[in-house]
N, C-alpha and C positions, 0 to 999 in steps of 0.2 A: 749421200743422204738416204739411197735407199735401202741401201744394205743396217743404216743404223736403225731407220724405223723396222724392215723386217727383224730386227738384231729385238728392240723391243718386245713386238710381237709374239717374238720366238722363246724370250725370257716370260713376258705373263702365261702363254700355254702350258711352259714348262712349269711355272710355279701350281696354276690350279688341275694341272695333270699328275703333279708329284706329289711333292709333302705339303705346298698349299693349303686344298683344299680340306683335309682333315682340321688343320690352324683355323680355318676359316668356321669350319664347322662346329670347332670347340666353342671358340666365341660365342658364338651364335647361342648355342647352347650355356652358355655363363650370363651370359647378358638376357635370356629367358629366364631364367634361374631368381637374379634379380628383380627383374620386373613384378612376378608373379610374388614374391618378396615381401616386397614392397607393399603391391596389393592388399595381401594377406594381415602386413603390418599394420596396413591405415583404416581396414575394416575392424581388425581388433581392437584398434584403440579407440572408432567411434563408437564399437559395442559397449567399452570399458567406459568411457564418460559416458555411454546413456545408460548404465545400466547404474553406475555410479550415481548419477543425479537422481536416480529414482531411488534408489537405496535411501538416500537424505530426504528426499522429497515422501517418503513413507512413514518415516522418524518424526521430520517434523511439522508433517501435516496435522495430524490428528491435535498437536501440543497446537501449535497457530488459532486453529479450526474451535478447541474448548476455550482458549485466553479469551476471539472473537465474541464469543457467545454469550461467554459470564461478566464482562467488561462491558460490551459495546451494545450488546443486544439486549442483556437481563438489565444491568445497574445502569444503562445509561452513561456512562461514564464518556467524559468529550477530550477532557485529555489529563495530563499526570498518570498517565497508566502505569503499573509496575511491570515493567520492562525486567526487571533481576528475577520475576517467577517464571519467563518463560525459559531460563538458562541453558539459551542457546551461544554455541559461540561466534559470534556475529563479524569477527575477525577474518573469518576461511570467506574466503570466495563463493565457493560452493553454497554454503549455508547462505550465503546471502543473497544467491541465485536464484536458491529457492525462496525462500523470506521473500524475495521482491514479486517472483510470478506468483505466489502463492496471493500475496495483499491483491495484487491487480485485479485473482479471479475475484476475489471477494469484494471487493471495489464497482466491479461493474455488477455482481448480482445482488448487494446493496442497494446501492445509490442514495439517495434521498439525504435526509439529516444525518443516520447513516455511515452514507457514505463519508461524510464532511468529515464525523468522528474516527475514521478508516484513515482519511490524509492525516489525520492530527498524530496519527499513532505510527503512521511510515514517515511522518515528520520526525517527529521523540525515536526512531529508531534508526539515527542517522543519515536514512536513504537519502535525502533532500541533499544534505552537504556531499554525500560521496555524488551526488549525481552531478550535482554545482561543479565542483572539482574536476569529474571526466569531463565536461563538455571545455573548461579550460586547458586540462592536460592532456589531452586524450591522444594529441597531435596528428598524427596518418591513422590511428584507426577509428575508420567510420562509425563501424558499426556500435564502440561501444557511445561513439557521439548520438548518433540516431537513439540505443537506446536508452540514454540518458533523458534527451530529451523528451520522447513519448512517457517516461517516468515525471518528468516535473509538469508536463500538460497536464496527465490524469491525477495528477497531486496541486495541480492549480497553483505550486509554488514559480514566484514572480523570478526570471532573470535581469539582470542587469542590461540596462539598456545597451552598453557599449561593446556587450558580451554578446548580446543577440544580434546586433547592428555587424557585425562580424561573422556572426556563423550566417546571416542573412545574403550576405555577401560571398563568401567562401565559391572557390573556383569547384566544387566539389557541387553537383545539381540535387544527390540524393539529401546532402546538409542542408543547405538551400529550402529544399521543400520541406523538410523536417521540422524549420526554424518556424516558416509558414505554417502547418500545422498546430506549431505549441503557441505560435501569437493569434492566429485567429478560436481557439479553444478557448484562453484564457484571457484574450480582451475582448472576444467579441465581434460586433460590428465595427467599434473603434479602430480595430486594426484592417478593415478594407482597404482604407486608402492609403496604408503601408503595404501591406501585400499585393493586391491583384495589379500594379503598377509594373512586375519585378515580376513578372511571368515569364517573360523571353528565354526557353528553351528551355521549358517542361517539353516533356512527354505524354502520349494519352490516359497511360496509368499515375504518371503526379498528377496529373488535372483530375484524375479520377478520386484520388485521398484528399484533397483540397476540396473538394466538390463535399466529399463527405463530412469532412472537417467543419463545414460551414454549414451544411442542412442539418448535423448533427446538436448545433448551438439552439440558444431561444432567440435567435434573432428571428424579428416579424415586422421590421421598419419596412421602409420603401426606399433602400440606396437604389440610384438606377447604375443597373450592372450595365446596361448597353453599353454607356461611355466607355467601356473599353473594347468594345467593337473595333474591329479593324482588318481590312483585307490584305494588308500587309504583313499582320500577322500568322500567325499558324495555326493550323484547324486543332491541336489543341488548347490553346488560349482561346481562341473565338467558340471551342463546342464546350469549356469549360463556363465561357460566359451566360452561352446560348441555352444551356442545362440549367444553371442557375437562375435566368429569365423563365423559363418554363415549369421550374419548381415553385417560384413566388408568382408567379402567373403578370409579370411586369409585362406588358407589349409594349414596343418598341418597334412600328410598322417601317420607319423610316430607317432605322439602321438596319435593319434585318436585309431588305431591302437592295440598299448598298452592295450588301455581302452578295444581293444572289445574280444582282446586276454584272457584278465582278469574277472578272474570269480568272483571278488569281486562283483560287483552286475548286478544284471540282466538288469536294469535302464539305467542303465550308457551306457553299451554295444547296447541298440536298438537306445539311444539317440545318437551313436558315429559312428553306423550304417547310421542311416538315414539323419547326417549329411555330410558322403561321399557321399551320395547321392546328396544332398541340394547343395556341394563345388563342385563337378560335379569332382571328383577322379576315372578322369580316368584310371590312372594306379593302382589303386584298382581292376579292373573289374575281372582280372582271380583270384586276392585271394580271391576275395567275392565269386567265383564260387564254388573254393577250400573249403571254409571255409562253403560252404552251404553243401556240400556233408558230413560232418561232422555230428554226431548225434548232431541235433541241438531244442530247443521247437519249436513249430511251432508261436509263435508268433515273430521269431526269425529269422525263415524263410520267412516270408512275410516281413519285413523289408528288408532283404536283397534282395526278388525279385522285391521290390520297388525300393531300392537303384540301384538296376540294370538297373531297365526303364530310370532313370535319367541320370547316368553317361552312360550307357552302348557303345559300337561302335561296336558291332556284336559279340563280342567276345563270349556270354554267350549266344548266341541263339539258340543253341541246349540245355541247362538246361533248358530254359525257355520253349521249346516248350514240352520237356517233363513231363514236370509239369504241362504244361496243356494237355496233354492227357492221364496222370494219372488219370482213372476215380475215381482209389481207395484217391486220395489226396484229399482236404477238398474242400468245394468251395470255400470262400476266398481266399485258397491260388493259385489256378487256375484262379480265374479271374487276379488277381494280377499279375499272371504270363503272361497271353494275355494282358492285359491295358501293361505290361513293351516292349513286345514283338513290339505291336505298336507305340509306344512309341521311338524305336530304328528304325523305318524308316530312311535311305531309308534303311540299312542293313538288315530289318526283309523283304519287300515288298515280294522277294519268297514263303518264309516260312507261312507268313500271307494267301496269295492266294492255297496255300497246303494245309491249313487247312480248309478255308472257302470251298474247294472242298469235304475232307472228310469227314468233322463231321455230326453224326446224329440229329434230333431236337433238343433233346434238348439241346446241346451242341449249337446250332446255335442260339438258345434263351440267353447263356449267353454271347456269342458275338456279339448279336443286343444289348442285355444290357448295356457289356462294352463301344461299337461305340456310344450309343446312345448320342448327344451331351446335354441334359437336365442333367445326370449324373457327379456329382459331384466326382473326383479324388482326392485323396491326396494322 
């Protein structure tokens, strides 16, 4: 046995002591070869399509840019456009790459009446159906589903219900939210209580495009978003709610509440905190006092002694001033505690001038800090 492992041994020395390692080295060196290759190849070709698309995008800018102005802008014109004087070939991919980015920019620096006449005219120039089509055919690739549908959103052309009921559905999370996006743009509020249902497993950037999808519409009802409150959910769905509540200014003391009672996540709880604060929950003021006196982490308590500056009406002015003459407390959470104290003017104004009397330097250093109006608050 041991004569054939040495026997091994004895054959791999030999090989990278002999003609081996030269073998070894060729390789090495051919397989660097390609690599760098390859590189070389994929940046050229990204240079070649952008340099490409800008070549077309230079062409038929300017033709897009004067049809826009003497159509839509001078004559008014809403639709029946003559589509045969812009004689582009609207067949090449490319050309319609740009055709399409180019309508979008002009689309949103539009807008208005406008704008309407801008969809009517990427309607008359087939966009609408070739987009209808990719989001059916389009099969594994995402991206041209995604931007199909951001096309038929900002063109406000309706999909079929059983086509959307599907991409809604799709194992795919980036479709999913996409779909949400083009139903809440184009119906509206009506579509709340088909989408915020069918949140389970966004991320903090989908809840972030849906967030804006929604503040970006004319809704101004009073749906209460709380009802989808839930600590069993994820602090994207709950700070996607909780944004929402704090942009229409809905308070909601009782679910909020729930959230911060719940030790399901720690997220959830400072974002539900400092949304009392943001809705100005007043009758929060002595449970937050309450609920601070509590073994709490300290970034848990700066939220709360924040939320306090905001809602506050005096109630909590003795935590707060003890917190800041806690020398043994952090410093964050003592300036925090003076910026809230001030903050509850006029009810702090004694308390304030009590301490500006006692404190020693450097304690008087960080309430020039706090005062100082250059000092950015949040």
């Amino acid at each position: 046995m041991l004569s054939k492992v040495e026997q091994a041994i004895y054959s791999i020395r030999s090989f990278f002591e002999g003609e081996g390692w030269p073998i070894l080295v060729t390789i090495a060196l051919a397989l660097s070869f390609l690599l760098w290759a390859f590189c070389l190849i994929g940046i050229t070709i990204f240079y070649y399509r952008d340099y490409r698309y800008r070549s077309y995008q230079a062409k038929i800018y300017p033709v897009l840019r004067d049809f826009i102005y003497e159509h839509i802008l001078i004559e008014n014109r809403v639709s029946h456009f003559p589509i045969d004087r812009l004689a582009l070939d609207l067949d090449r991919a490319i050309v319609q790459k740009v055709v399409r980015n180019i309508l979008h920019e002009f689309i949103f620096t539009i807008g208005g009446e406008k704008g309407k006449s801008m969809r009517h005219l990427f309607n008359e120039l087939g966009f609408d159906k070739e987009a209808q089509y990719e989001i059916r055919h389009a099969g594994n690739h995402v991206v041209s589903i995604l931007r199909s549908l951001s096309d038929l959103a900002l063109m406000e052309v309706e999909i079929q219900e059983e086509v959307l009921d599907q991409l809604m559905n799709s194992s795919r999370i980036e479709i999913r939210v996409s779909a949400f996006k083009y139903l809440l743009q184009v119906s509206g509020e009506q579509a709340f209580d088909i989408v915020l249902p069918r949140m389970e497993g966004i991320n903090e950037l989908d809840a972030l495009d849906i967030y804006q999808a929604i503040v970006s519409t004319d809704y101004v009802g009073t749906y209460e978003f709380s009802q989808w409150l839930d600590a069993t959910k994820s602090f994207a769905v709950n700070s996607l709610m909780i944004d929402l509540m704090v942009y229409y200014q809905q308070l909601d003391e009782d679910k909020l509440w729930q959230l911060i009672v719940s030790d399901e996540n720690s997220q959830v709880r400072l974002k539900a905190i400092n949304a009392l604060g943001k809705l100005l929950a007043r009758d929060s003021e002595c449970r937050l006092v309450d609920f601070y006196s509590r073994e709490q982490p300290l970034h848990v308590k700066i939220e709360i002694v924040k939320a306090l500056g905001r809602l506050g009406q005096g109630k909590s002015i003795d935590l707060l001033e003890n917190i800041f003459k806690d020398e043994s407390s952090v410093l964050a959470l003592r300036k925090h505690a003076y910026r809230s104290l001030v903050a509850q003017k006029p009810y702090s104004i004694a308390r304030l001038r009590k301490i500006e009397n006692e404190v020693d330097d450097h304690d008087d250093k960080l309430i020039r800090y706090v005062n100082h109006p250059m000092v950015h608050y949040i």
